[in-house]
N, C-alpha and C positions, 0 to 999 in steps of 0.2 A: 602685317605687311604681306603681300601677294608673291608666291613664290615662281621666280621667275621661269618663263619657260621655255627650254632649251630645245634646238634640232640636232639629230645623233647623224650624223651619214657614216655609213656604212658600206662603200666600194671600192674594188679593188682597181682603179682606174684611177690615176691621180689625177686628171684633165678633169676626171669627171667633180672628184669630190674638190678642186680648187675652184670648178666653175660653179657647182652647187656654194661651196661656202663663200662666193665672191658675193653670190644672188642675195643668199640671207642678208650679210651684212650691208650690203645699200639698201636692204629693208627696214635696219635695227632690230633684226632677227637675231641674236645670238646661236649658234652654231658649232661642235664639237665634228672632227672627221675622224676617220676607223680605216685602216685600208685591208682592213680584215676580219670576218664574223666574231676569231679567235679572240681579236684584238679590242674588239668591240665589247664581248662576254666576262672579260680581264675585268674590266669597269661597270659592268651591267649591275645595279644596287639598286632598291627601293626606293631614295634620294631623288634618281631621274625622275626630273616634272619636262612635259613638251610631247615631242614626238620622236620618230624615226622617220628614218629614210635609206631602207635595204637596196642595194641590186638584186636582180632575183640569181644571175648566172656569176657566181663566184666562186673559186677553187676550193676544193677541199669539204665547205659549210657554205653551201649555198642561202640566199636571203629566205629561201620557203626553209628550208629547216632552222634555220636562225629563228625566223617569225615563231614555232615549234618549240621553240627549245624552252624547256622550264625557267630556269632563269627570265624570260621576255614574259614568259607569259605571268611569273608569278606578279612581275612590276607592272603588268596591266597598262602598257606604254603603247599609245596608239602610232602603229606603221603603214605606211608605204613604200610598196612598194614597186620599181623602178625596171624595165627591161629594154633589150633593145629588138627584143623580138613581137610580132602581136598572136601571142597563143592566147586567143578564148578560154578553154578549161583549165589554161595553166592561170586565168584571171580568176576564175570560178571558185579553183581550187584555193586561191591565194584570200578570196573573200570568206570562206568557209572557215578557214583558221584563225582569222578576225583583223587582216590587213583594211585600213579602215579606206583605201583606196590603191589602183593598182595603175600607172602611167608608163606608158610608153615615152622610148628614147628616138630622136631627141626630145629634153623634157622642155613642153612650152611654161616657160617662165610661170605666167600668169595663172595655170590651171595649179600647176605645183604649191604657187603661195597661198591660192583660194583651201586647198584641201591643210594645208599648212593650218593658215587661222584656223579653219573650220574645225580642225583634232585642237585648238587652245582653247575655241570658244567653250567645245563640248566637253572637253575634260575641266576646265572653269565649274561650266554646272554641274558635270559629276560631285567635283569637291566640296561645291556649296552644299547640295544634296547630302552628301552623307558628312558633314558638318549640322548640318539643321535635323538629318535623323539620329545623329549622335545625339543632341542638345534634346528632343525631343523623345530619347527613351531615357534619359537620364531624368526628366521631369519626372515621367510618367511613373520611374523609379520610386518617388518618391511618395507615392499614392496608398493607403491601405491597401488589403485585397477586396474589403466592403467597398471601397471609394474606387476603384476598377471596377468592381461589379459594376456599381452604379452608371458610372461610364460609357462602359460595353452595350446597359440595355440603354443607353441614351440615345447610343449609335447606331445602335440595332430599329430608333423611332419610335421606343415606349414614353409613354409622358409619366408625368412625378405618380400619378395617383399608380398607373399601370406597372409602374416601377419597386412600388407602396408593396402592392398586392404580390407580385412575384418573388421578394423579397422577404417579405410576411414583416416592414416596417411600417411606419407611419408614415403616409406624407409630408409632413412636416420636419420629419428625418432626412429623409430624401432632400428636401430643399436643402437642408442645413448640410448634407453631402455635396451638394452640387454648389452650394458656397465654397465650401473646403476645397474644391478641388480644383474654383477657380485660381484660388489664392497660392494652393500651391502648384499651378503652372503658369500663373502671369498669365493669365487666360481673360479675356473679358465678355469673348460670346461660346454658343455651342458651335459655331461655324470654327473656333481657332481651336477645339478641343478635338472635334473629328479630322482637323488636317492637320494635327499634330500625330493622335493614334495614326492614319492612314501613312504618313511620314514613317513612324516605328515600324510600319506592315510593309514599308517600301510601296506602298500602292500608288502615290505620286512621285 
């Protein structure tokens, strides 16, 4: 079951965060408000799936050192953030620290929801990603370190015999390796065996 995914707001402006959480909900956006970074960091846990949505100018803990703060960063929870001012290097800076987009107030509705989806669709494939390179080092777990080898020069674009030779086996070895190996990855060509390894290397 797909784990649902929530919007955090985070401003100390209650106009502000009852007119953002009015917007979600005739979206069927689910929605959580903070009227304080403090307040927000109290509940900050690895559990949050979704996004945020900082002010950037708020007392005390403003939304760029919220954005900063270990706790946000360890949950790897994609934000935006929100001003009512338009400073360019105060955007620059807010994208350097990994704010996945940065809006000016008043917030147009529609730009807000687009960058919205776009942090659920991207964190969607993130999950899938490292679900499928979980699932795809735990296969490859399962391999001799002969049956790796074998693999690696597959990858690398040597054929059985050239595999034969570098190995100091038979070819006919090699073949009977590269059975084994499809078997134990549920593998059925060399094309799902190098985008499994590149999956383990993170290279896709």
């Amino acid at each position: 079951m797909a784990t649902e995914q929530i919007v955090y707001i985070v401003d100390d402006d209650a106009a502000v965060r009852d007119s953002l959480y009015e917007l979600l909900l005739s979206e069927g956006i689910t929605a959580r408000v903070y009227p304080s970074a403090a307040t927000f960091l109290d509940e900050c846990n690895p559990a949050m799936h979704g996004c945020a949505i900082f002010d950037i100018r708020m007392p005390e803990i403003t939304g760029l050192e919220l954005l900063q703060h270990p706790k946000v960063q360890d949950i790897e929870l994609p934000v935006i953030l929100v001003t009512a001012y338009s400073d360019v290097p105060l955007a620059v800076q807010a994208m350097k620290f990994g704010a996945i987009d940065f809006i000016e107030k008043p917030i147009h509705s529609e730009s807000l929801l687009q960058s919205i989806r776009r942090s659920f669709s991207d964190q969607q494939q993130h999950q899938l990603r490292s679900r499928q390179r979980f699932e795809s080092t735990q296969r490859l777990g399962r391999l001799t370190a002969r049956e790796r080898e074998v693999v690696d020069l597959l990858i690398a674009g040597k054929s059985s015999r050239e595999i034969a030779s570098e190995l100091d086996i038979s070819p006919r070895t090699v073949e009977v390796h590269r059975a084994t190996v499809k078997n134990k990855l549920g593998t059925k060509s060399l094309s799902d065996i190098v985008r499994m390894v590149l999956l383990q290397q993170a290279k896709i």
